[in-house]
N, CA and C atoms of all chains as a GROMACS GRO file, in nm:
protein
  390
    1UNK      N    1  -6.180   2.374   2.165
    1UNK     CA    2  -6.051   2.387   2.231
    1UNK      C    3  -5.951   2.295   2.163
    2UNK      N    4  -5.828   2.363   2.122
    2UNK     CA    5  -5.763   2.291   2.050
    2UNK      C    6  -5.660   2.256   2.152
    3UNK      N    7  -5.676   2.084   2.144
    3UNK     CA    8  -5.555   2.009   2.243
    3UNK      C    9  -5.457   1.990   2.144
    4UNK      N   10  -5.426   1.985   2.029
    4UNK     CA   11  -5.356   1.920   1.982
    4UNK      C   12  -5.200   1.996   2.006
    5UNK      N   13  -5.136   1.908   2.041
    5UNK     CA   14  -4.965   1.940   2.032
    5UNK      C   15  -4.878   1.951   1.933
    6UNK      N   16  -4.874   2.080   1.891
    6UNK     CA   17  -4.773   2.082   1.773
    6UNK      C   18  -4.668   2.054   1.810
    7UNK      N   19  -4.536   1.997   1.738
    7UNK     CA   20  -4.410   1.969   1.775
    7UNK      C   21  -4.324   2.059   1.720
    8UNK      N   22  -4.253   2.169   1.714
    8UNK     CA   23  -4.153   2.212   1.666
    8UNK      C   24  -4.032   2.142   1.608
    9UNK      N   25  -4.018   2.148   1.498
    9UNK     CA   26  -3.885   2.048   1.460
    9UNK      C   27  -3.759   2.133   1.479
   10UNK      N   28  -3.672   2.018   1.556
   10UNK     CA   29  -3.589   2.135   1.611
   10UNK      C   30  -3.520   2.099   1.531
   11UNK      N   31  -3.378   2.207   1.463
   11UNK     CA   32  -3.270   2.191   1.407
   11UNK      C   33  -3.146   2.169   1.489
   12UNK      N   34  -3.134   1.999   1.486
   12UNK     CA   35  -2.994   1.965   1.552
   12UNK      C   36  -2.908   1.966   1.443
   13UNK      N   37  -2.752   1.950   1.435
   13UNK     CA   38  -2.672   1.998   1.378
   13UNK      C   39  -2.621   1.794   1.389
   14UNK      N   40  -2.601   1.783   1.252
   14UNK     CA   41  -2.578   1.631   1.264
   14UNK      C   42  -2.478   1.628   1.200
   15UNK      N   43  -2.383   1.528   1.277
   15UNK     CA   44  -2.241   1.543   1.246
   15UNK      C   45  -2.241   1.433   1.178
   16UNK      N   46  -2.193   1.479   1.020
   16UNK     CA   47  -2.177   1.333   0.958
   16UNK      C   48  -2.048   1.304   1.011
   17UNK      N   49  -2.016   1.182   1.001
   17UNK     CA   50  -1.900   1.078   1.032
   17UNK      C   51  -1.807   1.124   0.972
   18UNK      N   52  -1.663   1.120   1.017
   18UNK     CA   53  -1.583   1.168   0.909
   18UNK      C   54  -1.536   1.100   0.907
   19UNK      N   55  -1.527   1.069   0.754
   19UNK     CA   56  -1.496   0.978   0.654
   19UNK      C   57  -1.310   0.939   0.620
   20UNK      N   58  -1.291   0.897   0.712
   20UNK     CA   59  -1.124   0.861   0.663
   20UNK      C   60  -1.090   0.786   0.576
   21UNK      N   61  -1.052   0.825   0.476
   21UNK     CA   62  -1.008   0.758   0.356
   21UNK      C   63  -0.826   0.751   0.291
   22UNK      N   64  -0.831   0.618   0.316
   22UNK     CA   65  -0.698   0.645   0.365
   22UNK      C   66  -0.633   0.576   0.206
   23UNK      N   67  -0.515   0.656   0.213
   23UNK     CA   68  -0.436   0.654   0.012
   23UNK      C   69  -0.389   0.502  -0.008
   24UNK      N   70  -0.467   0.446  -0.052
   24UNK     CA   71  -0.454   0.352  -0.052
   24UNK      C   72  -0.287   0.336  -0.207
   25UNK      N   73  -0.264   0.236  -0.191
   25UNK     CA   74  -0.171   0.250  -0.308
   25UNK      C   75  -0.118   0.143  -0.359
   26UNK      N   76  -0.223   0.033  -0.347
   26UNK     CA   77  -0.243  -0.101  -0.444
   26UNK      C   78  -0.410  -0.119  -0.447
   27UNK      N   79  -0.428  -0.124  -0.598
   27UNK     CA   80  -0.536  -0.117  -0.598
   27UNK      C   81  -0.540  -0.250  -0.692
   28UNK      N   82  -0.660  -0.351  -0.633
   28UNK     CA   83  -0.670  -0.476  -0.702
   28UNK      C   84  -0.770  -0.470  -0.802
   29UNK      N   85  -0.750  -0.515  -0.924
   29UNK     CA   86  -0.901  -0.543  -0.990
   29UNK      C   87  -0.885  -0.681  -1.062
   30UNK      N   88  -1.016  -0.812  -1.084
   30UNK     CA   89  -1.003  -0.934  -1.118
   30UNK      C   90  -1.035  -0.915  -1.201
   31UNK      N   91  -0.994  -0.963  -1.378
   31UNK     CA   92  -1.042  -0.937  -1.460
   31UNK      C   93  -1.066  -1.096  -1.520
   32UNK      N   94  -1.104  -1.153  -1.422
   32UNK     CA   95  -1.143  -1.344  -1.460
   32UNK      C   96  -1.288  -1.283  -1.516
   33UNK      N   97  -1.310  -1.339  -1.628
   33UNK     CA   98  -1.460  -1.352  -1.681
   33UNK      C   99  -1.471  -1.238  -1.770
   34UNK      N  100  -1.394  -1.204  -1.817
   34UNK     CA  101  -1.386  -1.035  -1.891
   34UNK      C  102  -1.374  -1.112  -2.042
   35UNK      N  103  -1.439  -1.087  -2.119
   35UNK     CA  104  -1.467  -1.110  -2.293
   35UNK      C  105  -1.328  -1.080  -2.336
   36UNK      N  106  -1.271  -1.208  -2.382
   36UNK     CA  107  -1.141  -1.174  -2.433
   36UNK      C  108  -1.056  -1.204  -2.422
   37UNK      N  109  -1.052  -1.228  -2.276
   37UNK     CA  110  -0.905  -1.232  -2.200
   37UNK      C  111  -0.930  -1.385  -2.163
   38UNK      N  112  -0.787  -1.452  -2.218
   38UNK     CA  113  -0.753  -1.596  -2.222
   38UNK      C  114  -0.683  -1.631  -2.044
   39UNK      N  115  -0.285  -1.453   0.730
   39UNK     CA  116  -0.275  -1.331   0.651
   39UNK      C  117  -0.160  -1.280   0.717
   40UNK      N  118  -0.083  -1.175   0.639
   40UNK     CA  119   0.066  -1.104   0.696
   40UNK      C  120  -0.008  -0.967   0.760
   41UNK      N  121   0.019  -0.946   0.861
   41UNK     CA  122  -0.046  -0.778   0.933
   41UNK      C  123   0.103  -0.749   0.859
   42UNK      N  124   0.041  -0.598   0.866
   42UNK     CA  125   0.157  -0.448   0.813
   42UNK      C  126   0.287  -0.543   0.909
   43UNK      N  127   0.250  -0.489   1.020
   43UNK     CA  128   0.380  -0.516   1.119
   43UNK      C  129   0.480  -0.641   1.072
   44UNK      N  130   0.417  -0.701   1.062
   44UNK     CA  131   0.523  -0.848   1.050
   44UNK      C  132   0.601  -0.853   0.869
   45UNK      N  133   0.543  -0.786   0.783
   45UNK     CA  134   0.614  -0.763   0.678
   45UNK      C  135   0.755  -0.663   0.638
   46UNK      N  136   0.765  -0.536   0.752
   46UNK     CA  137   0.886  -0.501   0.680
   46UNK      C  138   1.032  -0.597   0.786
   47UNK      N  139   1.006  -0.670   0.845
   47UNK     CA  140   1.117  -0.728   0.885
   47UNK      C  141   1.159  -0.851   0.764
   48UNK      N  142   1.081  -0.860   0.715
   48UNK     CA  143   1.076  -1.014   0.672
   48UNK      C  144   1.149  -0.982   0.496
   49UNK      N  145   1.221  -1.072   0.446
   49UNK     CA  146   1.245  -1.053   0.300
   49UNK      C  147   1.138  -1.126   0.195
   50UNK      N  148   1.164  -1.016   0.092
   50UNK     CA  149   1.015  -1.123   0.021
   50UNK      C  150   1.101  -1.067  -0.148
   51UNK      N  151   1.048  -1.159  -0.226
   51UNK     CA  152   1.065  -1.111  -0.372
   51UNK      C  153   0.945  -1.147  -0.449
   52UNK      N  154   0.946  -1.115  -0.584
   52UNK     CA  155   0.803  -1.096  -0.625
   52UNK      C  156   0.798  -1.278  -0.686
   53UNK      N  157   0.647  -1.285  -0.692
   53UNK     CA  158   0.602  -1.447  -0.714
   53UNK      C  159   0.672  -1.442  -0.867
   54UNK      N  160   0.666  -1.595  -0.896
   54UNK     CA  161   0.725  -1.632  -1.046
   54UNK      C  162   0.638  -1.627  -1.101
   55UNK      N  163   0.515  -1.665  -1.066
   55UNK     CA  164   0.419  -1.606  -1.148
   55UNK      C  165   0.344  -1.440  -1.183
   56UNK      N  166   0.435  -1.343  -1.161
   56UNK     CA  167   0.403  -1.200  -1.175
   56UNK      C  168   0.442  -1.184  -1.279
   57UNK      N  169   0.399  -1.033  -1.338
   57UNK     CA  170   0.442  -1.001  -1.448
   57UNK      C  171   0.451  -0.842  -1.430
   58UNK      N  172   0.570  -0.799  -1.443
   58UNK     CA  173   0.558  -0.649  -1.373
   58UNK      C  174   0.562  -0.554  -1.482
   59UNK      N  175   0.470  -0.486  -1.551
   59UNK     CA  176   0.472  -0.337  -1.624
   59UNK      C  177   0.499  -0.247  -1.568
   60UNK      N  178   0.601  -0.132  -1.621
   60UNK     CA  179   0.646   0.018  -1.529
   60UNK      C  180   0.533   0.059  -1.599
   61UNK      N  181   0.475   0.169  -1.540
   61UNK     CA  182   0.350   0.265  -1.603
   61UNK      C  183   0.410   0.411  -1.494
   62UNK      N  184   0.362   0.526  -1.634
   62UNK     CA  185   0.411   0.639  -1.531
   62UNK      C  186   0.370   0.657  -1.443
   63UNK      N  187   0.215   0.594  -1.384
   63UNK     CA  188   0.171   0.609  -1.241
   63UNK      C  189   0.199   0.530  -1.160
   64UNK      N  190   0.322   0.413  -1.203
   64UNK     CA  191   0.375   0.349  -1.151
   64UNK      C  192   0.401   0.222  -1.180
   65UNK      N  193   0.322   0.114  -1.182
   65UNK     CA  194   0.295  -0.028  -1.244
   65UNK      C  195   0.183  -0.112  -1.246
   66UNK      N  196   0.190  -0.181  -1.330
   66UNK     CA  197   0.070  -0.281  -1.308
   66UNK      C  198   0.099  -0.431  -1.275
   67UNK      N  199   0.068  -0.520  -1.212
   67UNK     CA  200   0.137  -0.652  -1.181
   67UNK      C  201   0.055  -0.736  -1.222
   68UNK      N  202   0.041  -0.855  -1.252
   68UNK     CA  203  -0.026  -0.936  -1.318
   68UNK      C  204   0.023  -1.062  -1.273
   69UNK      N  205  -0.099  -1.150  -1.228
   69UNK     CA  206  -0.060  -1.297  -1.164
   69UNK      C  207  -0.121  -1.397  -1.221
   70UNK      N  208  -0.038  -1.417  -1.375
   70UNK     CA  209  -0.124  -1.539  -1.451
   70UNK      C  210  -0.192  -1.687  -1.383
   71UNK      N  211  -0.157  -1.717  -1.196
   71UNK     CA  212  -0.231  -1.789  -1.145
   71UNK      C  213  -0.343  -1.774  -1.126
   72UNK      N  214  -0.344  -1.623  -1.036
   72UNK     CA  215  -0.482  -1.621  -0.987
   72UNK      C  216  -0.544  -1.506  -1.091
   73UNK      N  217  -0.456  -1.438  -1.219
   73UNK     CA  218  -0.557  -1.379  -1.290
   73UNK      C  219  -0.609  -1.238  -1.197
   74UNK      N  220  -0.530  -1.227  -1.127
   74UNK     CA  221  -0.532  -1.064  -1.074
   74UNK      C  222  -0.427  -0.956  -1.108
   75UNK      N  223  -0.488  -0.829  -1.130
   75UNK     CA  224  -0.458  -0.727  -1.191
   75UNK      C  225  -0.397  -0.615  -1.068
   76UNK      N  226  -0.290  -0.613  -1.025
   76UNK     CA  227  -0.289  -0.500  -0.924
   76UNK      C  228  -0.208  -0.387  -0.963
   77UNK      N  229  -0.263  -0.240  -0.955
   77UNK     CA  230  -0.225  -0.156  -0.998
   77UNK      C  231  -0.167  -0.117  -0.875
   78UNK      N  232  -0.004  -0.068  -0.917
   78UNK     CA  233   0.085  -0.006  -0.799
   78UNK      C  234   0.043   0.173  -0.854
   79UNK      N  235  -0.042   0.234  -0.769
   79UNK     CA  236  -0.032   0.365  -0.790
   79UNK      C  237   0.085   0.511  -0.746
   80UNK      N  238   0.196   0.464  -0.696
   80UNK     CA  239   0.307   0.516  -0.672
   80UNK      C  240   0.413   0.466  -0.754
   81UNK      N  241   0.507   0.523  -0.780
   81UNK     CA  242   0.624   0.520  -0.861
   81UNK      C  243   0.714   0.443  -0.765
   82UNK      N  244   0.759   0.495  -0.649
   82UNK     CA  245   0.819   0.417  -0.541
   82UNK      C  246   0.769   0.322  -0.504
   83UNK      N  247   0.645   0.283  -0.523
   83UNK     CA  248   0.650   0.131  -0.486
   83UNK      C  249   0.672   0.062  -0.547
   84UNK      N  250   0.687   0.069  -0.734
   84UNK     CA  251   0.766  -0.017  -0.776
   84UNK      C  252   0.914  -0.035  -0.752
   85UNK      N  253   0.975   0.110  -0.699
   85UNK     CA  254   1.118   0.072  -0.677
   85UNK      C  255   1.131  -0.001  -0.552
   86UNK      N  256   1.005   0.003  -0.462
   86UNK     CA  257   1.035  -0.129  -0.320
   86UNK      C  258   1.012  -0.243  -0.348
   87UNK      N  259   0.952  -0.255  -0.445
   87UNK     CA  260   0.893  -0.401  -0.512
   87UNK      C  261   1.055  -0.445  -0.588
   88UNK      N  262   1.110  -0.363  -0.660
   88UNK     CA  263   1.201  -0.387  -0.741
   88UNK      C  264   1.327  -0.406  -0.685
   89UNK      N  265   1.329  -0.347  -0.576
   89UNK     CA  266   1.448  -0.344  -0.448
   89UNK      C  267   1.436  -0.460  -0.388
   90UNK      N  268   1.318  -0.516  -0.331
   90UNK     CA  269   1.286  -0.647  -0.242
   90UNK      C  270   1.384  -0.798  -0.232
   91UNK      N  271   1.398  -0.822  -0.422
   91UNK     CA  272   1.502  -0.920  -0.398
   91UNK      C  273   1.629  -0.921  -0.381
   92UNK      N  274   1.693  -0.819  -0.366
   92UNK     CA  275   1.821  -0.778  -0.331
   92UNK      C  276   1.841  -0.697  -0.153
   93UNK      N  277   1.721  -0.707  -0.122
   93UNK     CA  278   1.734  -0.668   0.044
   93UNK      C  279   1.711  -0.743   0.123
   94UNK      N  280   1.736  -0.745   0.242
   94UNK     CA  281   1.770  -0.797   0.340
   94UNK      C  282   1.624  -0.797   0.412
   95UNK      N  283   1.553  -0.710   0.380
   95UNK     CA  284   1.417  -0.730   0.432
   95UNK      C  285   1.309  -0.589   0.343
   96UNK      N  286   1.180  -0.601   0.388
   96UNK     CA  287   1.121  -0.501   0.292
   96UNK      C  288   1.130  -0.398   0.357
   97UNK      N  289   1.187  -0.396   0.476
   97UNK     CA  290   1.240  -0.227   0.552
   97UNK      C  291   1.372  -0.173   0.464
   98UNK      N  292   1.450  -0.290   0.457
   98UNK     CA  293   1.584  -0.247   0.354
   98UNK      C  294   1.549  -0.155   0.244
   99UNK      N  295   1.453  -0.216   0.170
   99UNK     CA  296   1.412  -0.217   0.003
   99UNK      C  297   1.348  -0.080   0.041
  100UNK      N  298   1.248  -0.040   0.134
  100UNK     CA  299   1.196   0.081   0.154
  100UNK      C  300   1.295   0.210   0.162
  101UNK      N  301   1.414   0.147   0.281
  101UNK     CA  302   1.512   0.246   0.268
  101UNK      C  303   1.579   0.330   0.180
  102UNK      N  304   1.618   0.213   0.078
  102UNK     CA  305   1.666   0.193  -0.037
  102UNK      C  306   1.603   0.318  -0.191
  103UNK      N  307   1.474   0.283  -0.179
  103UNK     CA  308   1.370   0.376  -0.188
  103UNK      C  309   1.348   0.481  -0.208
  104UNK      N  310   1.388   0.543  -0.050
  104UNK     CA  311   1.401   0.651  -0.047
  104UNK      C  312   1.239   0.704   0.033
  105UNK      N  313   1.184   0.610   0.120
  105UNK     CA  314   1.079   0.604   0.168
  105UNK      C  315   1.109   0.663   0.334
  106UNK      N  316   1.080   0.756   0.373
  106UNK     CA  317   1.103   0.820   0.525
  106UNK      C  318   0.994   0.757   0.600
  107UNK      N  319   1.040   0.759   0.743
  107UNK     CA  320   0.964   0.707   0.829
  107UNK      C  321   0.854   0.733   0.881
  108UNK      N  322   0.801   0.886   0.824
  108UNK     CA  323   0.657   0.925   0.816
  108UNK      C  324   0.550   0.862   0.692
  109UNK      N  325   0.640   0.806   0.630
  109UNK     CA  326   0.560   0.726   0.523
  109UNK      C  327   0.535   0.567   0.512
  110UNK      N  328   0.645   0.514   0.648
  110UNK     CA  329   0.662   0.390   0.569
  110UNK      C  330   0.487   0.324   0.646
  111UNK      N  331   0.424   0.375   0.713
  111UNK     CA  332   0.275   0.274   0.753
  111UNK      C  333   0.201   0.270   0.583
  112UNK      N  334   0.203   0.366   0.492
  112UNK     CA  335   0.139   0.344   0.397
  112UNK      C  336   0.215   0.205   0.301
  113UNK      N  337   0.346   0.245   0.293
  113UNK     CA  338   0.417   0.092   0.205
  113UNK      C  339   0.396   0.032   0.310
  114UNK      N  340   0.376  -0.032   0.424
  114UNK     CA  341   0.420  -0.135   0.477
  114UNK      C  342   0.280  -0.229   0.477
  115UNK      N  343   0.182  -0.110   0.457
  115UNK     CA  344   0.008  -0.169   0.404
  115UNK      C  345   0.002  -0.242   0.280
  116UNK      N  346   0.071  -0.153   0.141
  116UNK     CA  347   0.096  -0.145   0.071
  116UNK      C  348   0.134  -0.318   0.044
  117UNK      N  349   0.253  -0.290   0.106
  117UNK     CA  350   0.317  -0.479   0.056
  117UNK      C  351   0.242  -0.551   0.147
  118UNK      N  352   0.230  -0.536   0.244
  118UNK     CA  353   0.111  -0.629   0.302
  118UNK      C  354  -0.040  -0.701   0.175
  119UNK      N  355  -0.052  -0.566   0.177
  119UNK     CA  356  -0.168  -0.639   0.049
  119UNK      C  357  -0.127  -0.715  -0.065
  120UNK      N  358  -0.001  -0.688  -0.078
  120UNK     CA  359   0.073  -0.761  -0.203
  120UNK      C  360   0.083  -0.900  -0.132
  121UNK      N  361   0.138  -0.904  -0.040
  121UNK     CA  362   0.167  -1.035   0.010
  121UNK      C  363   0.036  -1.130   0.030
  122UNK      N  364  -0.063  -1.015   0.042
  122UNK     CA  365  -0.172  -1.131   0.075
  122UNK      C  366  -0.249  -1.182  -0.019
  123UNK      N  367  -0.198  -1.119  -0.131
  123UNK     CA  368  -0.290  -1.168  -0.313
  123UNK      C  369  -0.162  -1.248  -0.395
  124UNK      N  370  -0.052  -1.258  -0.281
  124UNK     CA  371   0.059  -1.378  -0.348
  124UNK      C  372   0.146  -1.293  -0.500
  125UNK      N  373   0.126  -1.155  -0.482
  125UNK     CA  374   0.209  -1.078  -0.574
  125UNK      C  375   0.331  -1.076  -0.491
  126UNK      N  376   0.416  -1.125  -0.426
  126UNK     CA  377   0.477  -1.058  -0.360
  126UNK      C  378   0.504  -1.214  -0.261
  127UNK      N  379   0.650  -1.259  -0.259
  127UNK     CA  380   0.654  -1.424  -0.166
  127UNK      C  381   0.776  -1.379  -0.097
  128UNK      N  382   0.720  -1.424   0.071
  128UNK     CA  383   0.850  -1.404   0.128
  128UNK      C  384   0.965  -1.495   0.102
  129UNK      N  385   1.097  -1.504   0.125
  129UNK     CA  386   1.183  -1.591   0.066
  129UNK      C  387   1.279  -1.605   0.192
  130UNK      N  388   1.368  -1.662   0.191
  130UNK     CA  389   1.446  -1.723   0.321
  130UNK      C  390   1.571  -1.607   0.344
   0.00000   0.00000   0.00000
């Protein structure tokens, strides 16, 4: 007699996060330690 | 730190230590103190940057611009971040 309980995997519908990405419009970059630059 | 809010009332002009390049995507600024590189990716924000010391505040300079009031939360972020990497000094 088979007891064992199969589980059905159910398909939930997973809401990825929505991603707000917002325009940014200064964009910083440090260029301390960069080969070259005095 | 300056929140958005408290910067477009206030007048600011750019630090003495900047160095401002026009680039067609807009500019690049350069702060031989601290050795930071900030790329302005709008064209108009160099003209609010460039407007700043001749206005009355950075709402003026936005006006000035040509920046509408559905836009100004993005500049007003915008110079906020400037102000807070010292590209950008308020003045009296």
């Amino acid at each position: 007699m088979d007891t064992t309980a199969t589980v059905e995997p159910t398909e939930t519908a997973v809401e990825e996060p929505q991603l707000v990405e917002e325009d940014l419009l200064v964009e910083d970059v440090s260029i301390d330690g960069m080969c070259g630059v005095y | 730190m300056t929140t958005p809010t408290e910067v477009l009332g206030r007048a600011w002009a750019l630090s003495p230590s900047v160095s401002v390049r026009p680039e067609p995507f807009g500019a690049l600024l350069y702060h031989f103190g601290t050795r930071r590189l900030s790329f302005l990716k709008d064209r108009r924000l160099l003209d609010v940057v460039q407007a700043l010391p001749s206005s009355a505040s950075a709402g003026e300079a936005c006006a000035a611009a040509g920046i509408g009031p559905g836009e100004l939360g993005r500049y007003e972020r915008a110079l906020a971040q400037l102000a807070a990497t010292d590209m950008i000094q308020e003045r009296p």
